[in-house]
PDB file of N, CA, C, O and CB in Angstrom:
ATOM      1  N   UNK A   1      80.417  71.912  63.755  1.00  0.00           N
ATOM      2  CA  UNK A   1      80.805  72.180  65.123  1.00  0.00           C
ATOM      3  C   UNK A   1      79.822  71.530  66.098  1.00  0.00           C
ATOM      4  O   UNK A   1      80.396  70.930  67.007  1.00  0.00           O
ATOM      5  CB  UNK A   1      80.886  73.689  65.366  1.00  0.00           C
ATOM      6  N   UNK A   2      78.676  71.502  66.134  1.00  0.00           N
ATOM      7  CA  UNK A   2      77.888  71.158  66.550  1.00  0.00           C
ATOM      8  C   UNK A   2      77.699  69.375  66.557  1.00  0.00           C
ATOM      9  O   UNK A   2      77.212  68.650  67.424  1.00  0.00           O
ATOM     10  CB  UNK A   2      77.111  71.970  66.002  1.00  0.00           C
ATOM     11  N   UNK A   3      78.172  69.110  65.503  1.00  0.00           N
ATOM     12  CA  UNK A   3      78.331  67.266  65.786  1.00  0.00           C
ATOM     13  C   UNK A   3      79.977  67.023  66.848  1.00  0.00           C
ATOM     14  O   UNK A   3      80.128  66.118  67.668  1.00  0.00           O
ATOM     15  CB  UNK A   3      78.632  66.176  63.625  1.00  0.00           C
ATOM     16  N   UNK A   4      80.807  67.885  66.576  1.00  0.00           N
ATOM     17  CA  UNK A   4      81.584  67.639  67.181  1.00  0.00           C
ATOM     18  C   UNK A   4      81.568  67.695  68.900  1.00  0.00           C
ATOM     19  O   UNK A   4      82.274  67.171  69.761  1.00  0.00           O
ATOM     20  CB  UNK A   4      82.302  68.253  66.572  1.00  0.00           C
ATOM     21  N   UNK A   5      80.153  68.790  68.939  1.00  0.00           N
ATOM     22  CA  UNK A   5      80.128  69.100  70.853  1.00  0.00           C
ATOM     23  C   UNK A   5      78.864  67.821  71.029  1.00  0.00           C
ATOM     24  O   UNK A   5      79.077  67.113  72.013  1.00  0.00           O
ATOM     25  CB  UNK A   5      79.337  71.376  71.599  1.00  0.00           C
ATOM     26  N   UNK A   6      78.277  67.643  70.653  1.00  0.00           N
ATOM     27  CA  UNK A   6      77.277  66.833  70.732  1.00  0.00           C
ATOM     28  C   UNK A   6      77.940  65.287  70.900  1.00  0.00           C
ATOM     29  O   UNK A   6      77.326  64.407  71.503  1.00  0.00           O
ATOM     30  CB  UNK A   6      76.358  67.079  69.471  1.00  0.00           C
ATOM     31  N   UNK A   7      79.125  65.089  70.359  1.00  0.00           N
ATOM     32  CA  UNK A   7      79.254  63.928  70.042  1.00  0.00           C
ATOM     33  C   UNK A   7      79.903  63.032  71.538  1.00  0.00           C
ATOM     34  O   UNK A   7      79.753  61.826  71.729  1.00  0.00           O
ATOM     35  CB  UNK A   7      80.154  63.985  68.683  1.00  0.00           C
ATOM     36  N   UNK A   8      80.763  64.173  72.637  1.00  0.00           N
ATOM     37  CA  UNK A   8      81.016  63.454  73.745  1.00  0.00           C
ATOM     38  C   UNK A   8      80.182  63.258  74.169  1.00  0.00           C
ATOM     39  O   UNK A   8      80.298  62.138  74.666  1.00  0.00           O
ATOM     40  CB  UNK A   8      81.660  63.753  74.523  1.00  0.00           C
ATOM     41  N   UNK A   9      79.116  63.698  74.376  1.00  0.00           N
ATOM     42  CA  UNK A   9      77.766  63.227  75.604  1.00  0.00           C
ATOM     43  C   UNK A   9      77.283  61.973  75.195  1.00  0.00           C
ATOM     44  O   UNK A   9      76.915  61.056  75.928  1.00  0.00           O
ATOM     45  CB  UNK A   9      76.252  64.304  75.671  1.00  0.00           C
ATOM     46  N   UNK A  10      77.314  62.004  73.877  1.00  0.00           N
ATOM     47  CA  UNK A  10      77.009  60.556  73.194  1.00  0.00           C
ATOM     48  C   UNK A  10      77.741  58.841  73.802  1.00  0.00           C
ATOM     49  O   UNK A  10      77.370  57.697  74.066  1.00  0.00           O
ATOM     50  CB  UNK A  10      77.635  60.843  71.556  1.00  0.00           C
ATOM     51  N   UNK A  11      79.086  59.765  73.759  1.00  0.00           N
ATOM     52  CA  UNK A  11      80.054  58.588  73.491  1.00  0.00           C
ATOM     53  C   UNK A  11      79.797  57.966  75.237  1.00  0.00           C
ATOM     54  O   UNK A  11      79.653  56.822  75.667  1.00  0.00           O
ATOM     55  CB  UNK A  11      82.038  59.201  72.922  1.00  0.00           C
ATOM     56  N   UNK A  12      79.826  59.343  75.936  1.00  0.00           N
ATOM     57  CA  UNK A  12      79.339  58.586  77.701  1.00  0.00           C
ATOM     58  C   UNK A  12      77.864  57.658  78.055  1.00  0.00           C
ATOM     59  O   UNK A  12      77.744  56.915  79.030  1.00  0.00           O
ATOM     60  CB  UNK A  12      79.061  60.072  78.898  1.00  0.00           C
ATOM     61  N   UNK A  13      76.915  57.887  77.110  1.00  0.00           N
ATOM     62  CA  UNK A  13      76.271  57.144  77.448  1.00  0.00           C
ATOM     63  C   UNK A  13      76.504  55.582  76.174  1.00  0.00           C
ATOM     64  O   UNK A  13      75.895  54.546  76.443  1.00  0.00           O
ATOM     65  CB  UNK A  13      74.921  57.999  77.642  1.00  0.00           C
ATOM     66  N   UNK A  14      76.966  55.612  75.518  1.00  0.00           N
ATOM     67  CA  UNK A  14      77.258  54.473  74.721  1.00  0.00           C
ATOM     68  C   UNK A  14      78.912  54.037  74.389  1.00  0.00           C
ATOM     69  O   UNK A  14      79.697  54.520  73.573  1.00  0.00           O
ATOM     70  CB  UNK A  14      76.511  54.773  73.424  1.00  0.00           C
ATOM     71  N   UNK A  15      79.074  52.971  75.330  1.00  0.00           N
ATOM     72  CA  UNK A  15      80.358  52.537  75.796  1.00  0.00           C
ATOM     73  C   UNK A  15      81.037  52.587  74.269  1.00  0.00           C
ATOM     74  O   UNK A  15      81.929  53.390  73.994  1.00  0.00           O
ATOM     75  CB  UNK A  15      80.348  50.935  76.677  1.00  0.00           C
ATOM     76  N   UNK A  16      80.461  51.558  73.245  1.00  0.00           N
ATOM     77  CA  UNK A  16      81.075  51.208  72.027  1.00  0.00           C
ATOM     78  C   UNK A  16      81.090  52.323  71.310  1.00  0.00           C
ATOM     79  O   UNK A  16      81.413  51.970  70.176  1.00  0.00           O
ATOM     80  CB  UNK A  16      80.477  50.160  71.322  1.00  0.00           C
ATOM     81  N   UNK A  17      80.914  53.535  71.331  1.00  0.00           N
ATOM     82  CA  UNK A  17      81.528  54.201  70.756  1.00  0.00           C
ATOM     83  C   UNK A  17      82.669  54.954  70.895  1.00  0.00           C
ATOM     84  O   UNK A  17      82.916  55.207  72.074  1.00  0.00           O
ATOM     85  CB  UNK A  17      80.954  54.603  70.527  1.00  0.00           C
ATOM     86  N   UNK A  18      83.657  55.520  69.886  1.00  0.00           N
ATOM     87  CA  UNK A  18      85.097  55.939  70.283  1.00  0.00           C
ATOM     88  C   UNK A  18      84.957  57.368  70.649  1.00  0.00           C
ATOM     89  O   UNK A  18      84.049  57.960  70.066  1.00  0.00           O
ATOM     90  CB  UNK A  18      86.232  55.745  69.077  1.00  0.00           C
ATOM     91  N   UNK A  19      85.766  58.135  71.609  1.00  0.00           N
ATOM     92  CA  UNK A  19      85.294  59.077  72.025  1.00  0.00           C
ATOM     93  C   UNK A  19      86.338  60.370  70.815  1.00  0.00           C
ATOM     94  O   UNK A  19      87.080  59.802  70.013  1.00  0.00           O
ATOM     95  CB  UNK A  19      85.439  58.992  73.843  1.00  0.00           C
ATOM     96  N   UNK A  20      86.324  61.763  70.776  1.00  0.00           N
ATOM     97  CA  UNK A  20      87.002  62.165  69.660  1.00  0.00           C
ATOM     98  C   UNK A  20      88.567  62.407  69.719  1.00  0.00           C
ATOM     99  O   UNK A  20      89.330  63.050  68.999  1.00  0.00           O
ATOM    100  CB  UNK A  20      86.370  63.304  69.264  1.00  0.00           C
ATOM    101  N   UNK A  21      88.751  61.620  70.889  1.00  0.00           N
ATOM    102  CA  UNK A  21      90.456  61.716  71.226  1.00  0.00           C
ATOM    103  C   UNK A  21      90.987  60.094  71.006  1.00  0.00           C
ATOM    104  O   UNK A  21      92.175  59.794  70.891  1.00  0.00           O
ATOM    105  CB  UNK A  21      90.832  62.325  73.177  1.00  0.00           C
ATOM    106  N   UNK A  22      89.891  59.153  70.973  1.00  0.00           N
ATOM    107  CA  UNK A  22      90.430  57.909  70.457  1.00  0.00           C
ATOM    108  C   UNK A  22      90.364  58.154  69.387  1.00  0.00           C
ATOM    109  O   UNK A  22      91.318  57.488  68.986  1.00  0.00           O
ATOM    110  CB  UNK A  22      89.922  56.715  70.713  1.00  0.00           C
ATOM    111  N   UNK A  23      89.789  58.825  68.147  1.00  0.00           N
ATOM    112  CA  UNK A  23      89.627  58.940  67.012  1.00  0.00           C
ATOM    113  C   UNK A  23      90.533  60.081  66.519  1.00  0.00           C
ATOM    114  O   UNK A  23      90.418  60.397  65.335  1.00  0.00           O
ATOM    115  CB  UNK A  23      88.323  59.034  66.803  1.00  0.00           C
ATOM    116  N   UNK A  24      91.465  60.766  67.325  1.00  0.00           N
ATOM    117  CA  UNK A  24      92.438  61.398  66.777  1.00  0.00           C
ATOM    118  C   UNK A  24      93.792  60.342  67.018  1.00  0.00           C
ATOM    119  O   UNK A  24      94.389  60.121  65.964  1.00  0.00           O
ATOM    120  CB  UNK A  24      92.506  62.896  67.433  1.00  0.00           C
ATOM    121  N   UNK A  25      94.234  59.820  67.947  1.00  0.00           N
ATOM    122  CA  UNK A  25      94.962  58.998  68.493  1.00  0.00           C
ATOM    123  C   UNK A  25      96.164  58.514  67.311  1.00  0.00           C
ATOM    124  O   UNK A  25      97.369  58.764  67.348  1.00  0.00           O
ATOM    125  CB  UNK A  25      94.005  57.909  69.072  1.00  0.00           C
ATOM    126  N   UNK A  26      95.514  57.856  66.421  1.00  0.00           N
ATOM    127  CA  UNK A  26      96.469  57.358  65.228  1.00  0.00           C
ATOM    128  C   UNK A  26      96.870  58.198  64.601  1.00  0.00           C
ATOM    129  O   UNK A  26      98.021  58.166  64.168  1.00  0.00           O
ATOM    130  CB  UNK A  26      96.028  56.550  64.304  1.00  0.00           C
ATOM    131  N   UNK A  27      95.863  59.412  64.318  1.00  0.00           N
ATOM    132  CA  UNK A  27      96.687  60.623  63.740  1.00  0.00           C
ATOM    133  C   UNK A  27      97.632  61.039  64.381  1.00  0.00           C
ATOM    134  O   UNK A  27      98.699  61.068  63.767  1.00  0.00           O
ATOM    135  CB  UNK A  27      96.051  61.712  63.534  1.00  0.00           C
ATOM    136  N   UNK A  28      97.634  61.470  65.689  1.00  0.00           N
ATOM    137  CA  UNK A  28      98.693  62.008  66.506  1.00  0.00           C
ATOM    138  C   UNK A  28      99.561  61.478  66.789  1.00  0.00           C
ATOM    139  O   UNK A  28     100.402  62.266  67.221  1.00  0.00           O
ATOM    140  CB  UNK A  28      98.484  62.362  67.415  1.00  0.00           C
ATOM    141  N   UNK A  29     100.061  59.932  66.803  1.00  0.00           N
ATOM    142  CA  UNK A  29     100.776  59.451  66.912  1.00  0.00           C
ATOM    143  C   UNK A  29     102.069  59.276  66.708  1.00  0.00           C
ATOM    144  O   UNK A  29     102.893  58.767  67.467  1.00  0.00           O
ATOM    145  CB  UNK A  29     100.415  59.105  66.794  1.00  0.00           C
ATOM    146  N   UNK A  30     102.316  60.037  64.892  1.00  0.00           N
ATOM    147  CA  UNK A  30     103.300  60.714  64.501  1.00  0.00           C
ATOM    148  C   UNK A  30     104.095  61.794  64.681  1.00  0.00           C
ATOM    149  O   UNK A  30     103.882  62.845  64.077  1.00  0.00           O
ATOM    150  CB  UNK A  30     103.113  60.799  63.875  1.00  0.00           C
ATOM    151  N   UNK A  31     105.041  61.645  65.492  1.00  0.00           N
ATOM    152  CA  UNK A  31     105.639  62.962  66.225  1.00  0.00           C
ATOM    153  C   UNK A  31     105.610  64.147  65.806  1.00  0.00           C
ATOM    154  O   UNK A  31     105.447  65.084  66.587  1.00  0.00           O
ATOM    155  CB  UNK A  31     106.822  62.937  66.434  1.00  0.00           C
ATOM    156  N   UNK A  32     105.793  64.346  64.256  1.00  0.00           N
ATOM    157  CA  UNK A  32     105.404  65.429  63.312  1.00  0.00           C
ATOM    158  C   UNK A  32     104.189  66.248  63.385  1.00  0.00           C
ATOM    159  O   UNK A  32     104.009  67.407  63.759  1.00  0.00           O
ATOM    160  CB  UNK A  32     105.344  64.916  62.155  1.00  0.00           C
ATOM    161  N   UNK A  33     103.010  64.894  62.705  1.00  0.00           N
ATOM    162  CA  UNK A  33     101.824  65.643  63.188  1.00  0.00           C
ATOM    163  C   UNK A  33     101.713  66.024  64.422  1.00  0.00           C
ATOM    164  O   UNK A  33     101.414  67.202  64.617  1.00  0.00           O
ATOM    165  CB  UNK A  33     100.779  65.043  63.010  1.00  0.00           C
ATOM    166  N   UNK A  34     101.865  65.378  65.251  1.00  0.00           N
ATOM    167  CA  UNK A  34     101.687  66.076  67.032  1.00  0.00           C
ATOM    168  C   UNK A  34     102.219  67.549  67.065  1.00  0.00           C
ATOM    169  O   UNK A  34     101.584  68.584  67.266  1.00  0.00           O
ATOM    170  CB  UNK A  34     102.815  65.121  68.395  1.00  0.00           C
ATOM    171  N   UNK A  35     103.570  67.366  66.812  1.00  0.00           N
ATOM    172  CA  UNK A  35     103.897  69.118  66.811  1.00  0.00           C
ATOM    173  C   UNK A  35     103.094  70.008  66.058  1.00  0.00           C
ATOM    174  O   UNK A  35     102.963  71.157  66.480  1.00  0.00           O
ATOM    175  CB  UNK A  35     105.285  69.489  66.228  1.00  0.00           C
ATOM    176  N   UNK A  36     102.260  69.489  64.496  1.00  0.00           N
ATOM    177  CA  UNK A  36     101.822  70.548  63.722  1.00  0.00           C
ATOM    178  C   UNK A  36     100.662  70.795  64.703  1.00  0.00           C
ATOM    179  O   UNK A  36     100.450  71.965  65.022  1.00  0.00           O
ATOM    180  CB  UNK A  36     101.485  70.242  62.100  1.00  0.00           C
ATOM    181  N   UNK A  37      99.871  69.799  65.228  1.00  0.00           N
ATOM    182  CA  UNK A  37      98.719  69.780  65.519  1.00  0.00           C
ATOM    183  C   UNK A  37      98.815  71.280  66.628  1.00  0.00           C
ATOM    184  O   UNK A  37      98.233  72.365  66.643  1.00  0.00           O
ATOM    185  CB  UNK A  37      98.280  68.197  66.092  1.00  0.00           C
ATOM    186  N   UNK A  38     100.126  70.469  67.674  1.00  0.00           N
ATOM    187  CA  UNK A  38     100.388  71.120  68.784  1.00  0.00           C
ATOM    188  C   UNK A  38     100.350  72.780  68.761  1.00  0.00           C
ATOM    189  O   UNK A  38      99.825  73.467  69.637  1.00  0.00           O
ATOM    190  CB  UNK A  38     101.641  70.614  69.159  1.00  0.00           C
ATOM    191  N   UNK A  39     101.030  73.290  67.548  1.00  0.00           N
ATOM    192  CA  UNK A  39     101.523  74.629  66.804  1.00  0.00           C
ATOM    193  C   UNK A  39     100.286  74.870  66.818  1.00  0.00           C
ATOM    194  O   UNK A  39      99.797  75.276  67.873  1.00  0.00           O
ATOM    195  CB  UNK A  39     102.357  74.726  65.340  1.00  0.00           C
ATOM    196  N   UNK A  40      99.422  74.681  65.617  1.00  0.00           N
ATOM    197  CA  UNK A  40      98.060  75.207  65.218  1.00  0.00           C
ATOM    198  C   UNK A  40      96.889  75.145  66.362  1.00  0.00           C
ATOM    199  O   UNK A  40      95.780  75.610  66.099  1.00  0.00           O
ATOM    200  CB  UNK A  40      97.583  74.361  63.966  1.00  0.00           C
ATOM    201  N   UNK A  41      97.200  74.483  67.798  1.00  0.00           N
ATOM    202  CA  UNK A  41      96.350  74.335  69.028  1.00  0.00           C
ATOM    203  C   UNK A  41      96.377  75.916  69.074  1.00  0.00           C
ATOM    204  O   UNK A  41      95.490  76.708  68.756  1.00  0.00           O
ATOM    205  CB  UNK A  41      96.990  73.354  70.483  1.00  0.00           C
ATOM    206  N   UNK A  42      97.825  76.179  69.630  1.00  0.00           N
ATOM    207  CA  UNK A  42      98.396  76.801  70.620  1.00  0.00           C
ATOM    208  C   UNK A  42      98.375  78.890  69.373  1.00  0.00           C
ATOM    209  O   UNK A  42      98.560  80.036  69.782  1.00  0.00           O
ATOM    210  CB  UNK A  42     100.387  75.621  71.153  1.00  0.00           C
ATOM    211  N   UNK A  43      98.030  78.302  67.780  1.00  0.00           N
ATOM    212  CA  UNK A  43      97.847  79.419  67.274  1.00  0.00           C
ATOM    213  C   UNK A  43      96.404  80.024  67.407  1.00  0.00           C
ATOM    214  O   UNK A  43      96.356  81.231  67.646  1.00  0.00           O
ATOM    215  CB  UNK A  43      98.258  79.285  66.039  1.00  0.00           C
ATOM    216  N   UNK A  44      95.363  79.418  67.297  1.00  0.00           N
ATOM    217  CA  UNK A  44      94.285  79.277  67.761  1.00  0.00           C
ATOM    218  C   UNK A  44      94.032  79.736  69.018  1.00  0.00           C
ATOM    219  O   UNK A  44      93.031  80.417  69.242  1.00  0.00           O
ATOM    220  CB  UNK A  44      94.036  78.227  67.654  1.00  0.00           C
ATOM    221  N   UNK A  45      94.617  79.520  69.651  1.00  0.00           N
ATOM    222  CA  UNK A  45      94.573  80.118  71.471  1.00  0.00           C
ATOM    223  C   UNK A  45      94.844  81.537  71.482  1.00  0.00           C
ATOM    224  O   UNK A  45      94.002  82.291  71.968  1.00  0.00           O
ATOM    225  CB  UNK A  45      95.904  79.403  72.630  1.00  0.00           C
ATOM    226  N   UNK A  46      96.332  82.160  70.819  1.00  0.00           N
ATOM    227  CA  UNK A  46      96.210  83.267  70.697  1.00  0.00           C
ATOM    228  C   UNK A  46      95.474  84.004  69.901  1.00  0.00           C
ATOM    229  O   UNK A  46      95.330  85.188  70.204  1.00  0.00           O
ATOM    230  CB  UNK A  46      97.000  83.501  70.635  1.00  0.00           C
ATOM    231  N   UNK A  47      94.893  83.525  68.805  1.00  0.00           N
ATOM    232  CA  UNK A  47      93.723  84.414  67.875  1.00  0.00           C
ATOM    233  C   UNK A  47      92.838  84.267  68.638  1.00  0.00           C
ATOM    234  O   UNK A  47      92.427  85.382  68.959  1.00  0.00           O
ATOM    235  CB  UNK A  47      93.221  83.998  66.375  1.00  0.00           C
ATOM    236  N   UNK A  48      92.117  83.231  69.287  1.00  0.00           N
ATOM    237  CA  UNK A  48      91.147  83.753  70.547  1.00  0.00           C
ATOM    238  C   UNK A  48      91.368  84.718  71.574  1.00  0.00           C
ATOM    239  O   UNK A  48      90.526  85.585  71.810  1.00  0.00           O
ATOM    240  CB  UNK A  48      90.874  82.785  71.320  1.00  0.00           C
ATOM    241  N   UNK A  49      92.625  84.612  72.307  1.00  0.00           N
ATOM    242  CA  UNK A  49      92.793  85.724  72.989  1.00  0.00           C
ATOM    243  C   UNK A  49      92.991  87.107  72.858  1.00  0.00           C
ATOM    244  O   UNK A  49      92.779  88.008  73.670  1.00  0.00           O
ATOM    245  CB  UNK A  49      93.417  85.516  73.439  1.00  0.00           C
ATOM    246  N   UNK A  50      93.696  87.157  71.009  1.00  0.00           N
ATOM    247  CA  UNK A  50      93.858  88.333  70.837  1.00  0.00           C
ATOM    248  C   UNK A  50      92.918  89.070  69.920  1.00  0.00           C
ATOM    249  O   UNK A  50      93.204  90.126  69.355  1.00  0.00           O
ATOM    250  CB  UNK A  50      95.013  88.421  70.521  1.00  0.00           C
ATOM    251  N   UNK A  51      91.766  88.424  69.817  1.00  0.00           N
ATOM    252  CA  UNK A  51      90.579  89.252  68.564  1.00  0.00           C
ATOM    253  C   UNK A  51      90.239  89.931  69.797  1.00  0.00           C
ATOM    254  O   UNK A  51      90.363  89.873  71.021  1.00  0.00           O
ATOM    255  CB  UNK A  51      88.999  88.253  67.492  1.00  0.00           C
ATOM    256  N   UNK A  52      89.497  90.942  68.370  1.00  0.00           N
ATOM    257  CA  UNK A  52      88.342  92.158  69.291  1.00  0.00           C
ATOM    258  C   UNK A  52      87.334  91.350  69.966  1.00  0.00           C
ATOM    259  O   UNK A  52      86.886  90.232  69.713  1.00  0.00           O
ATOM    260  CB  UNK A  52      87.318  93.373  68.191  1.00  0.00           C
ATOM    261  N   UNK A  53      87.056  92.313  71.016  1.00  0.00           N
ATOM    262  CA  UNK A  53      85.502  91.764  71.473  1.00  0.00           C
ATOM    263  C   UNK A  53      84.416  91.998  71.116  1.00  0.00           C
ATOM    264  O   UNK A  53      83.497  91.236  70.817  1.00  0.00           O
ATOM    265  CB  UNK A  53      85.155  91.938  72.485  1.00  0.00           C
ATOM    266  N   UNK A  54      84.493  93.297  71.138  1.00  0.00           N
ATOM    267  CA  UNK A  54      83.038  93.996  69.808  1.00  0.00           C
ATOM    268  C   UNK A  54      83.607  95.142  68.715  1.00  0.00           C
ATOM    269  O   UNK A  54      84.399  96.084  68.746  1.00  0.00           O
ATOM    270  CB  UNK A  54      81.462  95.141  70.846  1.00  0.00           C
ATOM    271  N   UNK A  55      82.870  94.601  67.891  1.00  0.00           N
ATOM    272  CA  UNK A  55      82.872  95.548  66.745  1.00  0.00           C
ATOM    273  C   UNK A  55      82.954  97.098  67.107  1.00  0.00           C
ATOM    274  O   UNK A  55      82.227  97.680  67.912  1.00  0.00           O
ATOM    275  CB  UNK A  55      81.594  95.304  65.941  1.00  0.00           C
ATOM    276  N   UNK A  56      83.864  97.584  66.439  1.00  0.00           N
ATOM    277  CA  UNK A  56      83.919  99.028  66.326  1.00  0.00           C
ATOM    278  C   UNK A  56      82.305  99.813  65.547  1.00  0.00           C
ATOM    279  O   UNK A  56      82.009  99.498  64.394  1.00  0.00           O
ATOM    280  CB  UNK A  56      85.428  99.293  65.300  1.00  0.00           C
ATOM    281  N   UNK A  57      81.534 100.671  66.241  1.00  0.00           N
ATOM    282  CA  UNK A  57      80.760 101.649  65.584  1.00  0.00           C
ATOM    283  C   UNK A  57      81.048 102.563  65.307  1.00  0.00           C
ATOM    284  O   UNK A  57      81.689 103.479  65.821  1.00  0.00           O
ATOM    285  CB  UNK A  57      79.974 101.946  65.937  1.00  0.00           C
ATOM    286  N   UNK A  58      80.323 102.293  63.946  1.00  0.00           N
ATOM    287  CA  UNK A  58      80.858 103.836  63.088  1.00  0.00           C
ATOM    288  C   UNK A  58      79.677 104.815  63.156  1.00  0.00           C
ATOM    289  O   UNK A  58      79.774 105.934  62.652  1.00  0.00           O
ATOM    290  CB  UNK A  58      81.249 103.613  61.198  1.00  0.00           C
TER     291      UNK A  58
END
């Protein structure tokens, strides 16, 4: 996770490198994958919104 947040700040100061949305690009390209991708975005969004916030004490 951490190479992945690290890696835009990178890509702004060094032109030649691809940023991680040019490097998804060919993957997504396929209308298929786009929707799976799209699905599993948008499942992700609600398991963030819908987990606990803190642990229950017992």
């Amino acid at each position: 996770m951490t190479a992945a947040v690290s890696w835009e700040p990178l890509t702004l100061a060094d032109d030649q490198l691809p940023t991680a949305s040019d490097l998804a690009d060919p993957f997504l390209a396929e209308p298929l994958l786009r929707g799976a991708a799209t699905v599993c975005w948008l499942a992700v969004g609600a398991w963030l919104l819908d987990r606990p916030r803190r642990r229950p004490q017992r």
